[in-house]
PDB file of N, CA, C and O in Angstrom, chain B, residues numbered from 101:
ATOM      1  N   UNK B 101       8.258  10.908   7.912  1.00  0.00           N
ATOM      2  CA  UNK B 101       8.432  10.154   9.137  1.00  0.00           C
ATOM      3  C   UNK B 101       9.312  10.951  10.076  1.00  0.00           C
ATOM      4  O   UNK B 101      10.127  11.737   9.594  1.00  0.00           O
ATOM      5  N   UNK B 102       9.178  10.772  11.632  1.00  0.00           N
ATOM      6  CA  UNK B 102       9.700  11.434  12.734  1.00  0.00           C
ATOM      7  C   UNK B 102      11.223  11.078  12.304  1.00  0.00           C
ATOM      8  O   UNK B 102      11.614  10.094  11.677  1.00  0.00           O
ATOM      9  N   UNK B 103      12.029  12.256  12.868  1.00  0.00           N
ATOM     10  CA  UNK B 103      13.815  11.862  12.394  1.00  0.00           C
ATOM     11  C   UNK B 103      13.942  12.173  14.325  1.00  0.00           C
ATOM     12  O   UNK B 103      14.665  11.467  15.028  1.00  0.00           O
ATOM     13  N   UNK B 104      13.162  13.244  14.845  1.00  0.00           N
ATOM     14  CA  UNK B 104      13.649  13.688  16.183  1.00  0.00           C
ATOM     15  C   UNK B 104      12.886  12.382  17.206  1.00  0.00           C
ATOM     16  O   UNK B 104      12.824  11.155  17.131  1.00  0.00           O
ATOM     17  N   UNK B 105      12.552  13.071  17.828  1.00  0.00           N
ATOM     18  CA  UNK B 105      12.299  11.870  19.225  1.00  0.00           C
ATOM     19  C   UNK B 105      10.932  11.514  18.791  1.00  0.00           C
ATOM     20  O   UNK B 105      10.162  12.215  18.135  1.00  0.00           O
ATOM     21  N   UNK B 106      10.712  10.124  19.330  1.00  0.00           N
ATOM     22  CA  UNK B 106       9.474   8.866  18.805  1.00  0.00           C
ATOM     23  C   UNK B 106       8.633   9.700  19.998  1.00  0.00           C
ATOM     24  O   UNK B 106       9.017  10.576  20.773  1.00  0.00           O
ATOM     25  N   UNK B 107       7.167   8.982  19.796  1.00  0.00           N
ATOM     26  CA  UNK B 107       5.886   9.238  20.673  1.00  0.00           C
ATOM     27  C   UNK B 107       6.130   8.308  21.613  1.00  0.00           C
ATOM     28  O   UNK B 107       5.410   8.343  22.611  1.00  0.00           O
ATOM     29  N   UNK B 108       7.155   7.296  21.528  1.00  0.00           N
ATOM     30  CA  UNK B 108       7.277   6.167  22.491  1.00  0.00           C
ATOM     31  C   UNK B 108       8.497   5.692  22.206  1.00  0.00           C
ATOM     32  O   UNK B 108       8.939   5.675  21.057  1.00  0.00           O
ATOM     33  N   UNK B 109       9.281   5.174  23.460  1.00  0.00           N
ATOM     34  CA  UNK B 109      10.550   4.714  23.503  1.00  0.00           C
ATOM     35  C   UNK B 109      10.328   3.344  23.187  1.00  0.00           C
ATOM     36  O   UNK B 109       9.353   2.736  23.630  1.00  0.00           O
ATOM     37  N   UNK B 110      11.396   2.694  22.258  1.00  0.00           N
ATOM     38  CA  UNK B 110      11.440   1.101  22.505  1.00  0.00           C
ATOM     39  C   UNK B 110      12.888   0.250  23.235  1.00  0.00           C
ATOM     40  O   UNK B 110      14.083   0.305  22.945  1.00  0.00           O
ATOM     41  N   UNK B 111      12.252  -0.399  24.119  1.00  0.00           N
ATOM     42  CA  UNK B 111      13.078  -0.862  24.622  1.00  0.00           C
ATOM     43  C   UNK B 111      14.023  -2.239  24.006  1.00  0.00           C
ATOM     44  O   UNK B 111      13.467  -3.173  23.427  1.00  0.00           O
ATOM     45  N   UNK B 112      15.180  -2.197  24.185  1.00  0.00           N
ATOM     46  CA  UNK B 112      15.603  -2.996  23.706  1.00  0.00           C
ATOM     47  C   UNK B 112      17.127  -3.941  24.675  1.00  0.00           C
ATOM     48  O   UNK B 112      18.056  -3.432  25.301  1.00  0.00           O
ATOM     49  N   UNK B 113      16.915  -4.931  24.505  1.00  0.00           N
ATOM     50  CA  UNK B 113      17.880  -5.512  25.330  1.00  0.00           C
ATOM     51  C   UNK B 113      18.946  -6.800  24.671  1.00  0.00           C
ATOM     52  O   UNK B 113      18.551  -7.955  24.509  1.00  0.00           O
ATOM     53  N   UNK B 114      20.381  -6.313  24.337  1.00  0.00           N
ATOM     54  CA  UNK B 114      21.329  -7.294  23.479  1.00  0.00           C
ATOM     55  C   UNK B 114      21.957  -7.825  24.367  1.00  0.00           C
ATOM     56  O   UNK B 114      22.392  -7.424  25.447  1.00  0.00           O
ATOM     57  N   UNK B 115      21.988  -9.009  23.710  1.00  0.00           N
ATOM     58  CA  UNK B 115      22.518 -10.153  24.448  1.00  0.00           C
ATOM     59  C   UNK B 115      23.995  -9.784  24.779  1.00  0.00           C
ATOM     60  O   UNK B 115      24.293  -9.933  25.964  1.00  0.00           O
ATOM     61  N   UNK B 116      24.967  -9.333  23.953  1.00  0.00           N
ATOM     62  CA  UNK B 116      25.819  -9.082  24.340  1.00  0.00           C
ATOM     63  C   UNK B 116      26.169  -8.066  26.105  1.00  0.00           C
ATOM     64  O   UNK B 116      27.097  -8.225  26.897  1.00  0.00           O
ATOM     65  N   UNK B 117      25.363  -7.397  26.142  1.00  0.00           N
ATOM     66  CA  UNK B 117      25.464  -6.549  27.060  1.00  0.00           C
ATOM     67  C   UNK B 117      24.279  -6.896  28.457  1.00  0.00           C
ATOM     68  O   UNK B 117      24.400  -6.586  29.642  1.00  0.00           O
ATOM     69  N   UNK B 118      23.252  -7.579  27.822  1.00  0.00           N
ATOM     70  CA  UNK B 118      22.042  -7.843  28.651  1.00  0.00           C
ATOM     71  C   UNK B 118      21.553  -6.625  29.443  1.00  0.00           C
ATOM     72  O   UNK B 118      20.826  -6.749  30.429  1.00  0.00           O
ATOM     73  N   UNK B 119      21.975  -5.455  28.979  1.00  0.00           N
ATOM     74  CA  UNK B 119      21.120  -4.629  29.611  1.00  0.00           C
ATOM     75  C   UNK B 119      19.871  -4.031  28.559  1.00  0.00           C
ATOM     76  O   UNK B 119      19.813  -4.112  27.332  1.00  0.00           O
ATOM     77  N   UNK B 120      18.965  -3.443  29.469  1.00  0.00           N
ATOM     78  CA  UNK B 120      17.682  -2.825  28.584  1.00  0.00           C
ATOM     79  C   UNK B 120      17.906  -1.215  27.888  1.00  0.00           C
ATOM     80  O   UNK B 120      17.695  -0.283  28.664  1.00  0.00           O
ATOM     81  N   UNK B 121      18.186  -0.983  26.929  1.00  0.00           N
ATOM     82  CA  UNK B 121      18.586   0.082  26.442  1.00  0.00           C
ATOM     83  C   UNK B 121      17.292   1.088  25.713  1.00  0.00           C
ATOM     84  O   UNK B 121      16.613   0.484  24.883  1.00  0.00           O
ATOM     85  N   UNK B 122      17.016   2.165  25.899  1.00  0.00           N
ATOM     86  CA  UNK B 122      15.595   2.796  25.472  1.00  0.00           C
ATOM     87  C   UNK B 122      16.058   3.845  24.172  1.00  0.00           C
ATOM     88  O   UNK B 122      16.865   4.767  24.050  1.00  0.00           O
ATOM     89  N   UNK B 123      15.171   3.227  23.378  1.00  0.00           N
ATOM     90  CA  UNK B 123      15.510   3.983  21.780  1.00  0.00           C
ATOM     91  C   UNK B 123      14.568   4.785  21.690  1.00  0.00           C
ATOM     92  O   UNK B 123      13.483   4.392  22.118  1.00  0.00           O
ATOM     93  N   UNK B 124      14.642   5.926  21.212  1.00  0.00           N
ATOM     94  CA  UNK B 124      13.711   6.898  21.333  1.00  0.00           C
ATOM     95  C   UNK B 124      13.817   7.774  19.430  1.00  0.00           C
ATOM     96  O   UNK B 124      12.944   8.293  18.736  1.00  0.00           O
ATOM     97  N   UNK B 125      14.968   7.604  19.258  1.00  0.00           N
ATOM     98  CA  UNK B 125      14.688   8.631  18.072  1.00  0.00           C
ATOM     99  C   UNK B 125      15.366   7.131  16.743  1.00  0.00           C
ATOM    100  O   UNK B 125      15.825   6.022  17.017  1.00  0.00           O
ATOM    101  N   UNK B 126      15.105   7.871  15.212  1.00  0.00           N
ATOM    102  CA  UNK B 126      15.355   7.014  14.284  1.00  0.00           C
ATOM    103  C   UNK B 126      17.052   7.400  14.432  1.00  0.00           C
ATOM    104  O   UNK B 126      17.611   6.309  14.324  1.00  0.00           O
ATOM    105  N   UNK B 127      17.767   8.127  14.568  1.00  0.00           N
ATOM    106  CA  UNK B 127      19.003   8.373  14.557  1.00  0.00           C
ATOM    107  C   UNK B 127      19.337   7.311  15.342  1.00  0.00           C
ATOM    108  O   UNK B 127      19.596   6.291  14.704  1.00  0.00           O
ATOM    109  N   UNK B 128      19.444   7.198  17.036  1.00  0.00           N
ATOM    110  CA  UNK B 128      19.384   5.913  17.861  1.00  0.00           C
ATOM    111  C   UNK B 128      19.409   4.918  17.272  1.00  0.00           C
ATOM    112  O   UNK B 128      20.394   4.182  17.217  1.00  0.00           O
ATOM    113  N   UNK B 129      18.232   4.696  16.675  1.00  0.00           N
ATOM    114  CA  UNK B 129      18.147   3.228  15.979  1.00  0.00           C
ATOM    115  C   UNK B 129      18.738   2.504  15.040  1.00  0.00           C
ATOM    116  O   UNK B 129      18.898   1.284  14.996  1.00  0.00           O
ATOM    117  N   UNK B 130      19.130   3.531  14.110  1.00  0.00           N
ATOM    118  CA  UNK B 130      20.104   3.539  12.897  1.00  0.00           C
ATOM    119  C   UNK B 130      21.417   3.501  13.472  1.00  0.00           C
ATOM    120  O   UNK B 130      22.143   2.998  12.614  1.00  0.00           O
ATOM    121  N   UNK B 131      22.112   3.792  14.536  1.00  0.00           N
ATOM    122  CA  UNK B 131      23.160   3.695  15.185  1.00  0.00           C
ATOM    123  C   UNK B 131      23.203   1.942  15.579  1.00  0.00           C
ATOM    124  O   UNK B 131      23.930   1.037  15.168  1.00  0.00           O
ATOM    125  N   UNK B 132      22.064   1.970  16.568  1.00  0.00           N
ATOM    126  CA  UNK B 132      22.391   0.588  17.164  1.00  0.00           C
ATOM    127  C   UNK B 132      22.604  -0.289  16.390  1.00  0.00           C
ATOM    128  O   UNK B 132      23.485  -1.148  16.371  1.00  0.00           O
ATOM    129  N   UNK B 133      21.339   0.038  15.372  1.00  0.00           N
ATOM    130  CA  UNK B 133      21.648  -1.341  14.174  1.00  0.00           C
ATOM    131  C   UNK B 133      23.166  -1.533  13.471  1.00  0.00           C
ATOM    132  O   UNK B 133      23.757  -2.547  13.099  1.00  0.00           O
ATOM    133  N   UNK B 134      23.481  -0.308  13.456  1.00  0.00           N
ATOM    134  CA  UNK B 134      24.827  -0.245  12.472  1.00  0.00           C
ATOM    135  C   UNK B 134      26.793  -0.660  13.103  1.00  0.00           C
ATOM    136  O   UNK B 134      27.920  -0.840  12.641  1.00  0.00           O
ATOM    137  N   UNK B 135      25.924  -0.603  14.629  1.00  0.00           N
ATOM    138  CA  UNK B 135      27.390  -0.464  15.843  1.00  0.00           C
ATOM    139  C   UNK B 135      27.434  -1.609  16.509  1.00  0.00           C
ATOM    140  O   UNK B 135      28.439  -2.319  16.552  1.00  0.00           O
ATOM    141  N   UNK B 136      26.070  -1.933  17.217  1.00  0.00           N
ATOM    142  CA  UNK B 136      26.244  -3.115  17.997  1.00  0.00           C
ATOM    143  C   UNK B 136      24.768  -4.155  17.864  1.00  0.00           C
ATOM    144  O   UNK B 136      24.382  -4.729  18.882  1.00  0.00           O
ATOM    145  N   UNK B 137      24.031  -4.327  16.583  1.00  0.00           N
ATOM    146  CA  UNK B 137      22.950  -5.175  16.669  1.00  0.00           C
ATOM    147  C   UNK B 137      23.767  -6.644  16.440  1.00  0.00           C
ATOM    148  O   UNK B 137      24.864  -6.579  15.886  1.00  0.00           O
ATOM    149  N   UNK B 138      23.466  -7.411  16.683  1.00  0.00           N
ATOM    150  CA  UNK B 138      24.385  -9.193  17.392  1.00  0.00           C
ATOM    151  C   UNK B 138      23.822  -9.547  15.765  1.00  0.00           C
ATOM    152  O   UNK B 138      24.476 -10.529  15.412  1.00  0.00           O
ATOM    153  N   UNK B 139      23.039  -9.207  14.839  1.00  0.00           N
ATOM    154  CA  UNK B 139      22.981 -10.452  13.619  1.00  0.00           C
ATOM    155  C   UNK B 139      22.691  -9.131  12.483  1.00  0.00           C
ATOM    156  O   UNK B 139      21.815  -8.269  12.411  1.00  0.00           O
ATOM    157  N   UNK B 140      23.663  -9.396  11.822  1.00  0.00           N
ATOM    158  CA  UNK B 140      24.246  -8.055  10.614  1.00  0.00           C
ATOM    159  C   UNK B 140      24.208  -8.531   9.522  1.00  0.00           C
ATOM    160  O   UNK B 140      24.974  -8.089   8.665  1.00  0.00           O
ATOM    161  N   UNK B 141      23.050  -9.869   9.133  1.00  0.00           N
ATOM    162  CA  UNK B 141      22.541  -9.984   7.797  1.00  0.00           C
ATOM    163  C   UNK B 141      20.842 -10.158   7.487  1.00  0.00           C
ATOM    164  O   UNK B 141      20.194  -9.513   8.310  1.00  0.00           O
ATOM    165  N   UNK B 142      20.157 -10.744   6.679  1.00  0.00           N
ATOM    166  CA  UNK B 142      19.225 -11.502   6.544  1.00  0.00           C
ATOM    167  C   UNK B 142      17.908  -9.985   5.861  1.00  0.00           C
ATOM    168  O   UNK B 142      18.420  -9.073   5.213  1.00  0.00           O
ATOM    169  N   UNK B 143      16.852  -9.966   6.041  1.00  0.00           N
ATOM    170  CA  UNK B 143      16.020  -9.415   4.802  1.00  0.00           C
ATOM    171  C   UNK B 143      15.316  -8.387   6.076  1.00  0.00           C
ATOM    172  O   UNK B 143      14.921  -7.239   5.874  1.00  0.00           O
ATOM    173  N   UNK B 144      15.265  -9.270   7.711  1.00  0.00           N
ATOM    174  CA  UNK B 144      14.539  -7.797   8.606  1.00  0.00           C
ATOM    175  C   UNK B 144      15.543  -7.018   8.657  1.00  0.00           C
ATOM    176  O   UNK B 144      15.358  -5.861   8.282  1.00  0.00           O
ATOM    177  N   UNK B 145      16.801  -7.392   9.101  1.00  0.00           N
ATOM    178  CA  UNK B 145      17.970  -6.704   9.296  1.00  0.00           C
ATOM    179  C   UNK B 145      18.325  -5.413   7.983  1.00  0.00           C
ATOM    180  O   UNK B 145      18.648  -4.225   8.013  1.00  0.00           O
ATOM    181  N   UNK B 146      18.105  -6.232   7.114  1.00  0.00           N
ATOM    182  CA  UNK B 146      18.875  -4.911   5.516  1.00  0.00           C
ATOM    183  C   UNK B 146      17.157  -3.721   5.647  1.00  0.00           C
ATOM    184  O   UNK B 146      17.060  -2.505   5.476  1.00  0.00           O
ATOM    185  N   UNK B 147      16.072  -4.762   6.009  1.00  0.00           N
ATOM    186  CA  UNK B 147      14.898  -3.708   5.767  1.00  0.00           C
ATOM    187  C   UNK B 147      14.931  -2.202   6.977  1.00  0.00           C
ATOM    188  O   UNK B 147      14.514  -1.044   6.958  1.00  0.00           O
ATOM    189  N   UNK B 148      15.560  -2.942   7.770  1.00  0.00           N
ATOM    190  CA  UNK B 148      15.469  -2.149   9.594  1.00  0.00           C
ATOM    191  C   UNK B 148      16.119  -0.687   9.115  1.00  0.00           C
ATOM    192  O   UNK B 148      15.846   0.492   9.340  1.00  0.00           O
ATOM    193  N   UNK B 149      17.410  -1.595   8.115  1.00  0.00           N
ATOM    194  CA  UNK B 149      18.582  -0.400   8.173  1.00  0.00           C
ATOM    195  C   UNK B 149      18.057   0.781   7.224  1.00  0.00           C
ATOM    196  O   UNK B 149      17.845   1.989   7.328  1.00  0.00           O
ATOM    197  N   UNK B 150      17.970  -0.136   6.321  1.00  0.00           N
ATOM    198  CA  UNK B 150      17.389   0.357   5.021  1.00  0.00           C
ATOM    199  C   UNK B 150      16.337   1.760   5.531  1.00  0.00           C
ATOM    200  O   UNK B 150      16.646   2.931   5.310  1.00  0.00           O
ATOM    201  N   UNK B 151      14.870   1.255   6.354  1.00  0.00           N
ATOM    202  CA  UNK B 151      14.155   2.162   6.717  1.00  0.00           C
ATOM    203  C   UNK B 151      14.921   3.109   7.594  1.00  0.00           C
ATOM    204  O   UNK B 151      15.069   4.262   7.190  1.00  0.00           O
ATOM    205  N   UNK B 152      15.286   2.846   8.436  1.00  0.00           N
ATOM    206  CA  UNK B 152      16.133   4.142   9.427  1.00  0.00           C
ATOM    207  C   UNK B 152      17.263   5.056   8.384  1.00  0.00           C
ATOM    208  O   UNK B 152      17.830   6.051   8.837  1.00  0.00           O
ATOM    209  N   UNK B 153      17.479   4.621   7.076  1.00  0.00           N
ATOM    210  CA  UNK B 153      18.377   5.037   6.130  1.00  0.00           C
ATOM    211  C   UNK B 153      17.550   6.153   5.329  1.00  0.00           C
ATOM    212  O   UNK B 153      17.958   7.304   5.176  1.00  0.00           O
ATOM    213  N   UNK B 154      16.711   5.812   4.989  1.00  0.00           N
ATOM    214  CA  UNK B 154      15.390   6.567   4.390  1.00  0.00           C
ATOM    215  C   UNK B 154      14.695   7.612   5.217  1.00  0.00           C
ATOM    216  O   UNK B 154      14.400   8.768   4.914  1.00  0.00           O
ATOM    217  N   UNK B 155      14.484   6.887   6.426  1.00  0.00           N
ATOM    218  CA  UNK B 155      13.386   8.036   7.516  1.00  0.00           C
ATOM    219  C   UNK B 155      14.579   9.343   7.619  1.00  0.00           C
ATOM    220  O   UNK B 155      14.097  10.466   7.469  1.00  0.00           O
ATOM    221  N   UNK B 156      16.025   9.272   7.853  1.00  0.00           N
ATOM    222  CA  UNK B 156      16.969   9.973   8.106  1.00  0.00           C
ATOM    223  C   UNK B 156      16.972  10.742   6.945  1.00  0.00           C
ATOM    224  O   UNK B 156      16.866  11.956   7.117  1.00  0.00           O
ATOM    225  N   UNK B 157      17.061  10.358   5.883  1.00  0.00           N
ATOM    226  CA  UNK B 157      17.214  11.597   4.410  1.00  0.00           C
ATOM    227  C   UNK B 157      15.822  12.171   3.996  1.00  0.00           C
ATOM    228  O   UNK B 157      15.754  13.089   3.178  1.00  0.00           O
ATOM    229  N   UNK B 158      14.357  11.441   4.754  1.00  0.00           N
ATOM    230  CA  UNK B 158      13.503  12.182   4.099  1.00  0.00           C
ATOM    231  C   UNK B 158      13.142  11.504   3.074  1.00  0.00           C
ATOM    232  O   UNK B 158      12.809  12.238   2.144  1.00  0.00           O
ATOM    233  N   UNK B 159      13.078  10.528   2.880  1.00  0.00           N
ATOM    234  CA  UNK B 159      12.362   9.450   1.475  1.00  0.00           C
ATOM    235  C   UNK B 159      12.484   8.527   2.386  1.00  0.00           C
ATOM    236  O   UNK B 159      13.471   7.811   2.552  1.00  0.00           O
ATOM    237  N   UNK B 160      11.371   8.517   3.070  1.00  0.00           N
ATOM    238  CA  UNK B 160      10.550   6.963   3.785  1.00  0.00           C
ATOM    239  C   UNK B 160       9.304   6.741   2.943  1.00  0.00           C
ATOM    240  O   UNK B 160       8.509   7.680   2.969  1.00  0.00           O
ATOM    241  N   UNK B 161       8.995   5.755   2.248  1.00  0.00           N
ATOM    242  CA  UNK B 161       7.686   5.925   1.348  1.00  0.00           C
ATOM    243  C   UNK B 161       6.520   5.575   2.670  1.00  0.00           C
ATOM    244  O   UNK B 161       5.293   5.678   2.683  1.00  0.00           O
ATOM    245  N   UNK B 162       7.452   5.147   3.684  1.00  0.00           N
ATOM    246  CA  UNK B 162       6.306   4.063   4.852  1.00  0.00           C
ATOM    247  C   UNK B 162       5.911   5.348   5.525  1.00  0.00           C
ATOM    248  O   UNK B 162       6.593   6.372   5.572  1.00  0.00           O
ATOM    249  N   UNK B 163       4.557   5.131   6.109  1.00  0.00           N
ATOM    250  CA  UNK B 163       3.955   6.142   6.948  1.00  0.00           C
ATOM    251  C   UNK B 163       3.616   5.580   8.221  1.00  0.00           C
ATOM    252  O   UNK B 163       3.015   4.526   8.429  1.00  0.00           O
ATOM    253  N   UNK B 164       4.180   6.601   9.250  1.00  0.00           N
ATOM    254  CA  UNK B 164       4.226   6.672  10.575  1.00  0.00           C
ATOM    255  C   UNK B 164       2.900   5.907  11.335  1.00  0.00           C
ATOM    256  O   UNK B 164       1.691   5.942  11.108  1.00  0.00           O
ATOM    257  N   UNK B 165       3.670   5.253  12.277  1.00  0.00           N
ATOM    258  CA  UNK B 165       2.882   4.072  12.601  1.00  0.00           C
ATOM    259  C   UNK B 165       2.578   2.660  12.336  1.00  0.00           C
ATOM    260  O   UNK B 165       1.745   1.885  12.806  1.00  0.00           O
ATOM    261  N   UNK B 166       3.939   2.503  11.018  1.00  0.00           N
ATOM    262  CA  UNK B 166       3.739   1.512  10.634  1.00  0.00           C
ATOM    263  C   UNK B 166       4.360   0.208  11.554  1.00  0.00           C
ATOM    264  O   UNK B 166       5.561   0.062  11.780  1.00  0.00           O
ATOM    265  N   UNK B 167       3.460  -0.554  11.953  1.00  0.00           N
ATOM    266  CA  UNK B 167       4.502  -1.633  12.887  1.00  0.00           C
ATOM    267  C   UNK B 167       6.116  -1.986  12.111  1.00  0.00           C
ATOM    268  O   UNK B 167       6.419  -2.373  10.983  1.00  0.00           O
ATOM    269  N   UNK B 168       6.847  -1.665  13.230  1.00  0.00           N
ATOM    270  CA  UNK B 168       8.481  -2.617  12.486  1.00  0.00           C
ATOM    271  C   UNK B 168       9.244  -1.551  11.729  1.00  0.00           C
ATOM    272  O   UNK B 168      10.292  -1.675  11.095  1.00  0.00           O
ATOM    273  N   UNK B 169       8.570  -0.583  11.909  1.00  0.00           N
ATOM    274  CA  UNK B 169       9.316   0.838  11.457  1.00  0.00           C
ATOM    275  C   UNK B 169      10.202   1.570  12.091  1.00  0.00           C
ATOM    276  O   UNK B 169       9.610   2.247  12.932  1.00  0.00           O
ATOM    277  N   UNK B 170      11.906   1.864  12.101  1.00  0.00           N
ATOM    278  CA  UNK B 170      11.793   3.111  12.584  1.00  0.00           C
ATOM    279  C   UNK B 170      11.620   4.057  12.264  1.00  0.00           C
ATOM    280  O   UNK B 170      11.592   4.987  13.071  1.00  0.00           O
TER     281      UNK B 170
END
């Protein structure tokens, strides 16, 4: 799975801040989730991290393109 920059940015917008913020790489994503995502429990949340934890070391079993992936 991609670790450098996505084929497409996702946009994302937290309530805390209400602005629209554009995620582009799994590093990004693994950040946001880990610094400022507003709900830091439950089974999408541990999977989100979990995958951006994996895509980063190189053991993602998921293949690119999978919806809900980073």
């Amino acid at each position: 799975m991609n670790v450098g920059p996505w084929s497409e940015a996702v946009l994302v917008r937290l309530p805390d801040t209400g602005f629209i913020e554009s995620v582009a790489t799994t590093r990004s994503a693994a950040t946001l989730l880990s610094d400022r995502w507003p709900v830091v429990k439950g089974p999408a949340y541990t999977f989100a991290v979990q995958t951006c934890a994996d895509v980063l070391i190189g053991q993602s079993p998921l293949l690119p393109g999978t919806p809900g992936v980073c």
